[in-house]
C-alpha positions as CSV (number, residue, x, y, z in Angstrom):
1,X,116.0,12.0,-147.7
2,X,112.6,12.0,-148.4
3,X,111.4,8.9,-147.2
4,X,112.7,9.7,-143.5
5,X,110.9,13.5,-143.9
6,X,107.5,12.4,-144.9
7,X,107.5,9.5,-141.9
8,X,105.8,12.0,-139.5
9,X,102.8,14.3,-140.8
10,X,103.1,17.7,-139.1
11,X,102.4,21.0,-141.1
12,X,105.3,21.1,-142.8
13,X,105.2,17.5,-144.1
14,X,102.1,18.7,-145.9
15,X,103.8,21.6,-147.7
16,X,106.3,20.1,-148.4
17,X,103.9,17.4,-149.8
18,X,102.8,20.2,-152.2
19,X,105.6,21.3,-153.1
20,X,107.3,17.8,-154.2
21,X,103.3,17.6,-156.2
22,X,104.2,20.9,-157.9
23,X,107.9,20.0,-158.8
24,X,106.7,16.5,-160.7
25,X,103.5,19.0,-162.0
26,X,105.6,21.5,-163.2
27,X,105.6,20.4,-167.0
28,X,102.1,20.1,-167.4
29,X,101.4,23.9,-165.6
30,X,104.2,24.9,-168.6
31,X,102.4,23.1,-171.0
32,X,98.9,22.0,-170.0
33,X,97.6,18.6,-171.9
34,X,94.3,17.7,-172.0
35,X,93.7,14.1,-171.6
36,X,93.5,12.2,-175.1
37,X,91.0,10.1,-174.0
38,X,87.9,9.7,-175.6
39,X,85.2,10.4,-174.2
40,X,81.5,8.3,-174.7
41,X,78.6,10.1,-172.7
42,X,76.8,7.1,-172.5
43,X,79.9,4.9,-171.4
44,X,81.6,7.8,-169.3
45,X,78.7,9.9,-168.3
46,X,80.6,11.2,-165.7
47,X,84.0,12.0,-167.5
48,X,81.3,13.6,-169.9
49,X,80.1,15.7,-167.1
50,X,83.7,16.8,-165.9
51,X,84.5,17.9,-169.3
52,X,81.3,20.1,-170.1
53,X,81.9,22.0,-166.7
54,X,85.9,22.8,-167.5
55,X,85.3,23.6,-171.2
56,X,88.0,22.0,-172.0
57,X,90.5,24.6,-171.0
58,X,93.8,23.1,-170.5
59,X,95.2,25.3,-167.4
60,X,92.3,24.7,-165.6
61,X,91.7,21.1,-166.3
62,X,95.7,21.0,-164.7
63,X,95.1,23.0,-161.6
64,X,91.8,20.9,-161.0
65,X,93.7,17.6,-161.8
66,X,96.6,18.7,-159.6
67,X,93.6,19.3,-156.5
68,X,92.3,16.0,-157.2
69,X,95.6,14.0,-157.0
70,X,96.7,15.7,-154.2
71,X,93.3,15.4,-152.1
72,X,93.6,11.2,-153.7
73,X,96.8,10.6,-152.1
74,X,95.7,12.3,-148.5
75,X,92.6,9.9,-148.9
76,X,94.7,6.9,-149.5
77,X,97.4,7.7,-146.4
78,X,94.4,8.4,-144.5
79,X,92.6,5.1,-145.2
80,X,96.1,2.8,-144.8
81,X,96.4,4.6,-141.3
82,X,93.0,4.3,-140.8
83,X,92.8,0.9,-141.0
84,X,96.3,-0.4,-139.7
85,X,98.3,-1.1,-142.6
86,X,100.9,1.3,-141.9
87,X,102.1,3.3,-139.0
88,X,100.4,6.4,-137.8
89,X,101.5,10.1,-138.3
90,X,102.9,9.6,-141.8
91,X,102.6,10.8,-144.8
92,X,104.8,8.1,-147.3
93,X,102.0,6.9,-148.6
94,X,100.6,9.9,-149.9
95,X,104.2,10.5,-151.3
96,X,104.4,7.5,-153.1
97,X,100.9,7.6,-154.8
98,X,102.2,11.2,-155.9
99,X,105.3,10.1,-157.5
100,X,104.0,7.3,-159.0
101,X,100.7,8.8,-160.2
102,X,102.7,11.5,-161.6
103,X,105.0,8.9,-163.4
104,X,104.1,9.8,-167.2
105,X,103.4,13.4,-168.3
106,X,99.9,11.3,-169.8
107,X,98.7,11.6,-166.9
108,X,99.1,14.6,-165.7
109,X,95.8,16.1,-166.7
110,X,92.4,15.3,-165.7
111,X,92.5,11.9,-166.3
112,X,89.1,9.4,-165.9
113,X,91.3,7.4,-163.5
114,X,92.1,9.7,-161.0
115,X,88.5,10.3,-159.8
116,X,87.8,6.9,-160.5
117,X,91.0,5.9,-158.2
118,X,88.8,8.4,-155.7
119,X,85.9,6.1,-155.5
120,X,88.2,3.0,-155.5
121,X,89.9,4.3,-152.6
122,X,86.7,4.8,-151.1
123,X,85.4,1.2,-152.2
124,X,88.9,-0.1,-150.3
125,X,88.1,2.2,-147.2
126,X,84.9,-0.2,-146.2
127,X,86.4,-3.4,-147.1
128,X,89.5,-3.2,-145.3
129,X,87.1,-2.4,-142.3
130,X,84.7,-5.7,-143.3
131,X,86.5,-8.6,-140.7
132,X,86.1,-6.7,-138.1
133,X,82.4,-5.6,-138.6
134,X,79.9,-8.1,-137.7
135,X,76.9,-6.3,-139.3
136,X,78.8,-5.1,-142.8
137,X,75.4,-5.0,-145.1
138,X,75.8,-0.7,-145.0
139,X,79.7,-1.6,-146.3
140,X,78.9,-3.7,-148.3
141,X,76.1,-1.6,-149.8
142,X,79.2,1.3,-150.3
143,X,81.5,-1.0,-151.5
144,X,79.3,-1.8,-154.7
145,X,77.7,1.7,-154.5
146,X,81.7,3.6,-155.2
147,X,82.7,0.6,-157.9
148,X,79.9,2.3,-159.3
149,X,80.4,5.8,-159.1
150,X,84.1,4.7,-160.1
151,X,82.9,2.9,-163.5
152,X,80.6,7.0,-164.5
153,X,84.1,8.2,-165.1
154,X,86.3,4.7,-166.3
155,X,84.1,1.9,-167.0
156,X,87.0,-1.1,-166.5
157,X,86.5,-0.3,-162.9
158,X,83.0,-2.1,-163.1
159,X,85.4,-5.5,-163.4
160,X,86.5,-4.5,-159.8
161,X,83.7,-6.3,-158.2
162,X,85.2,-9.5,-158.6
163,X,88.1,-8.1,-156.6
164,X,85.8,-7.3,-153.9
165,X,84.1,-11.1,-154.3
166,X,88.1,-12.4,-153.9
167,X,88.0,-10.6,-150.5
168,X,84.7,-12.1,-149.4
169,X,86.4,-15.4,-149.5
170,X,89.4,-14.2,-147.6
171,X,87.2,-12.6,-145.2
172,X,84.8,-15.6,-144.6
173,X,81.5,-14.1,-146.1
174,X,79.6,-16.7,-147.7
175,X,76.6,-15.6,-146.7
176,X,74.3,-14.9,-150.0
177,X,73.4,-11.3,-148.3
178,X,76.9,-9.7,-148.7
179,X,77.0,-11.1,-152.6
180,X,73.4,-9.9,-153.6
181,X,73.8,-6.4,-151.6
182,X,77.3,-5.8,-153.4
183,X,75.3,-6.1,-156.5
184,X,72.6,-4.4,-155.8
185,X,74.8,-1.2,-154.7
186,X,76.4,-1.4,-157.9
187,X,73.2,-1.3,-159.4
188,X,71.5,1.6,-157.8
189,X,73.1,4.4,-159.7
190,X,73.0,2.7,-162.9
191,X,69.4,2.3,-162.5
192,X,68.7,6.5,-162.1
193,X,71.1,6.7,-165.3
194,X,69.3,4.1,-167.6
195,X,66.1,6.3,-166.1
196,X,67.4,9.0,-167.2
197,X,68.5,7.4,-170.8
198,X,65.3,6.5,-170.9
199,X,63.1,9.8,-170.3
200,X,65.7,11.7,-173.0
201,X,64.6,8.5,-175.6
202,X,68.1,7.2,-175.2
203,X,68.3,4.0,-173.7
204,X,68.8,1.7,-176.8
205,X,71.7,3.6,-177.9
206,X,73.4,3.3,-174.4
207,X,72.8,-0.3,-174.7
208,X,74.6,-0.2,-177.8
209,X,77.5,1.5,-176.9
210,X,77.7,-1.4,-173.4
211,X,77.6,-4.2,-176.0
212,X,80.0,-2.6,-177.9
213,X,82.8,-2.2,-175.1
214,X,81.9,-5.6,-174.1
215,X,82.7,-6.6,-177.5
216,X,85.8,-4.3,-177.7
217,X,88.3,-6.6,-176.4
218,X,91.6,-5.6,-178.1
219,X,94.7,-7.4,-176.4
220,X,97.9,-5.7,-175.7
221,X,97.9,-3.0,-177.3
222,X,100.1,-0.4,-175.1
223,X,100.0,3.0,-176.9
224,X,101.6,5.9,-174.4
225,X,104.3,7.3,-175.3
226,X,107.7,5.7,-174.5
227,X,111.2,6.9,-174.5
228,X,114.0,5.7,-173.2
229,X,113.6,7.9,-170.1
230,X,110.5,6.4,-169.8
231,X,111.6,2.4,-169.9
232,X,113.7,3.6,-166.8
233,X,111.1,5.3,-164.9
234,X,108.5,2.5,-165.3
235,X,111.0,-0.3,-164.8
236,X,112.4,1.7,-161.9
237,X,108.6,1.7,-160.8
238,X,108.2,-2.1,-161.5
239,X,111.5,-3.2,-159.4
240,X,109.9,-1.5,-156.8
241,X,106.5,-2.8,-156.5
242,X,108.1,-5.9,-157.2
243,X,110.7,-5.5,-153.9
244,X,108.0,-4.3,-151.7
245,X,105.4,-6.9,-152.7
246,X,108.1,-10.0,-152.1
247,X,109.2,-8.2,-148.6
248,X,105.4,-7.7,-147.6
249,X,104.5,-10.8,-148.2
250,X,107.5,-12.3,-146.9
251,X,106.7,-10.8,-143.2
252,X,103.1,-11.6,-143.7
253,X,102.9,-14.3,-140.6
254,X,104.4,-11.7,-138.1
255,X,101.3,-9.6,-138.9
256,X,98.5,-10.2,-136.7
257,X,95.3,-12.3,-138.6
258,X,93.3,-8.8,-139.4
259,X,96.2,-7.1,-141.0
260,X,97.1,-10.2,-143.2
261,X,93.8,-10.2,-144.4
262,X,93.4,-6.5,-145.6
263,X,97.0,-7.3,-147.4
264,X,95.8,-10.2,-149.2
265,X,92.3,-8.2,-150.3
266,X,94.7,-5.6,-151.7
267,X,97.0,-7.8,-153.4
268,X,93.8,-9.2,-155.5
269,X,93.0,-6.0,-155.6
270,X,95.8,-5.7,-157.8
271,X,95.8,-8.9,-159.5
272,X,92.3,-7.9,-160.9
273,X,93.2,-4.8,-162.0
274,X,96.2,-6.5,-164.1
275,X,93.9,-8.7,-165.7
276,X,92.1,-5.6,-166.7
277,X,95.2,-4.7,-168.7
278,X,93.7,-8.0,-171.6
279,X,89.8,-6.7,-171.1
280,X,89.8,-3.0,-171.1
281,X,89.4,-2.4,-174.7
282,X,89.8,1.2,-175.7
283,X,90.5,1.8,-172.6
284,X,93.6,-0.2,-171.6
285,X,96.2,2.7,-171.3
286,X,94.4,4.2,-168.5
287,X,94.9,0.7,-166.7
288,X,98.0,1.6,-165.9
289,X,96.9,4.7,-163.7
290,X,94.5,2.7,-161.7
291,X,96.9,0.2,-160.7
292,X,99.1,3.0,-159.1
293,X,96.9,2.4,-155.9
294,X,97.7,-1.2,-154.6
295,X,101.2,-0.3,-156.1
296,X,101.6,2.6,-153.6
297,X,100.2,0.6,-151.0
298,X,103.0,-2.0,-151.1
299,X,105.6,-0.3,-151.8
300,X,104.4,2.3,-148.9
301,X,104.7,-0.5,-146.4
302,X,108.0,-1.9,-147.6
303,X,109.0,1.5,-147.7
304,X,108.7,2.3,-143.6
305,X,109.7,-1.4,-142.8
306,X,113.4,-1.5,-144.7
307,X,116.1,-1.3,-142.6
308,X,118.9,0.3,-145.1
309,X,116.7,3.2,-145.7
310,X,119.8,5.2,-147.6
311,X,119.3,2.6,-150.0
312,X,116.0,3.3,-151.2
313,X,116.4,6.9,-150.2
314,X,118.8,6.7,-153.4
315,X,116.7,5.1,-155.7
316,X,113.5,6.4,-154.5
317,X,115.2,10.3,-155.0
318,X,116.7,9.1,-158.1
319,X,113.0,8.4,-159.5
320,X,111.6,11.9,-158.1
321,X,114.8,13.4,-160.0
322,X,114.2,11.0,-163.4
323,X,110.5,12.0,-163.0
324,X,110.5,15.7,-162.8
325,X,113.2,15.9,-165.9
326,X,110.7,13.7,-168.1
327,X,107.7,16.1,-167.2
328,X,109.9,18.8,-168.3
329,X,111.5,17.8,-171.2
330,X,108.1,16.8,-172.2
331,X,106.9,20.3,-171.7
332,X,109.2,21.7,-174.5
């Protein structure tokens, strides 16, 4: 019954919290991975960053990856309690991102996404608060100033700020201040990079390697590895976004005009990210990880609003079961 355990957040919720994190982490502790993903210094300065400090050592590229997701998902349940979107004193949300972060044994290493998803989740922190702050410009400012930070470590997420764009329409914002300061936030830290490109005699061949990616659009081309284990897990996954997103939006109008906003904002939130799934390039697997966020968010609400909660409490538990024994058969 862990759906009805993790609907209050005392103490033991927490360690509990670890220990599910541990259980779905196992296999990669057994048998650390380090992430496949290439990394491009002038594309991913960041990721490049991360990966000079850790020496590429695969048990401590898990423990710190581990830290990271778990301190993600507290983040996220703190920011959907934060700003209304589910109930106080729970920690579901943080559950779910766990679960479904923890999905594929790919990913259970230190990923780009998962401290891009950090910044992202940061990024949705200030917008969700946006309607109800009549002078947003420092928000705003943040907003593009994280989508930046987020893109130093997985580039796609740069395409994010047309997500943020959709949401100044839902949120009324047509003034020409919000658009121009969203851009110039994203901006900023670009422009102490390309500085710093530029003082090491490097700039043209970042340039380069941005015209390239832009030029590296690549279709479907879906490359993790997939078992038949797998097909379950991620269809499993699918139904259930796809429940919760119908049931969410199906209640929408009982919500109150604040909270209906923040849901649609999300819900582009995902759509965007989707569409990054036929722009990414080289790095459209990682897609996947970064739309675990509006995913959890969803299914999180759906999740505390069902009535026939041993229904989901089966399936849900049947996923944490199918989840832990793909890790681990991966493992050996």
């Amino acid at each position: 019954m862990l759906i009805k355990t993790f609907q209050e957040s005392y103490p033991v919720q927490y360690l509990l919290l670890i220990l599910v994190g541990l259980a779905i982490w196992a296999g990669a502790f057994i048998h650390p991975l380090v992430s496949t993903m290439e990394v491009n210094r002038f594309l991913t300065p960041g990721s490049a960053l991360l990966q000079s400090i850790t020496f590429g050592i695969p048990v401590l590229n898990t423990l710190i990856a581990f830290v990271i997701t778990f301190l993600t998902a507290l983040l996220l349940n703190y920011v959907m309690v934060q700003n209304n979107v589910v109930e106080r004193n729970t920690l579901v949300p943080a559950l779910v991102f766990i679960v479904f972060y923890g999905h594929s044994a790919s990913y259970l290493s230190l990923h780009p996404t998962i401290i891009a998803g950090f910044f992202m989740i940061l990024t949705l922190n200030n917008l969700l608060s946006l309607y109800t702050d009549e002078q947003a410009y420092e928000k705003v400012f943040n907003i593009g100033f994280f989508i930046s930070l987020a893109s130093f470590f997985y580039l796609p997420a740069i395409y994010l700020l047309v997500f943020v764009w959709f949401s100044f329409f839902i949120y009324s914002l047509y003034q020409w201040r919000e658009w121009l300061i969203s851009i110039i936030g994203l901006i900023t830290p670009y422009l102490f990079l390309w500085v710093w490109f530029f003082w090491n005699d490097e700039l043209d061949i970042a340039f380069e390697n941005y015209q390239s990616f832009v030029l590296s659009f690549s279709g479907f081309n879906y490359s993790l590895p997939i078992g038949f284990l797998n097909y379950t897990i991620e269809i499993i996954i699918a139904l259930f976004f796809l429940w919760a997103l119908f049931k969410v939006l199906a209640r929408l109008d009982e919500k109150p005009i604040t909270i209906r906003k923040r849901y649609w904002a999300i819900f582009w939130m995902f759509v965007i990210t989707f569409i990054n799934f036929f722009i990414a390039g080289d790095f459209f697997n990682a897609t996947q990880a970064f739309l675990m966020i509006p995913m959890t968010i969803f299914v999180s609400v759906a999740l505390l609003e069902v009535n026939r909660k041993w229904v989901v409490e089966l399936i849900f538990g049947l996923l944490v079961v199918l989840i832990i024994i793909n890790n681990l058969m991966t493992a050996f």
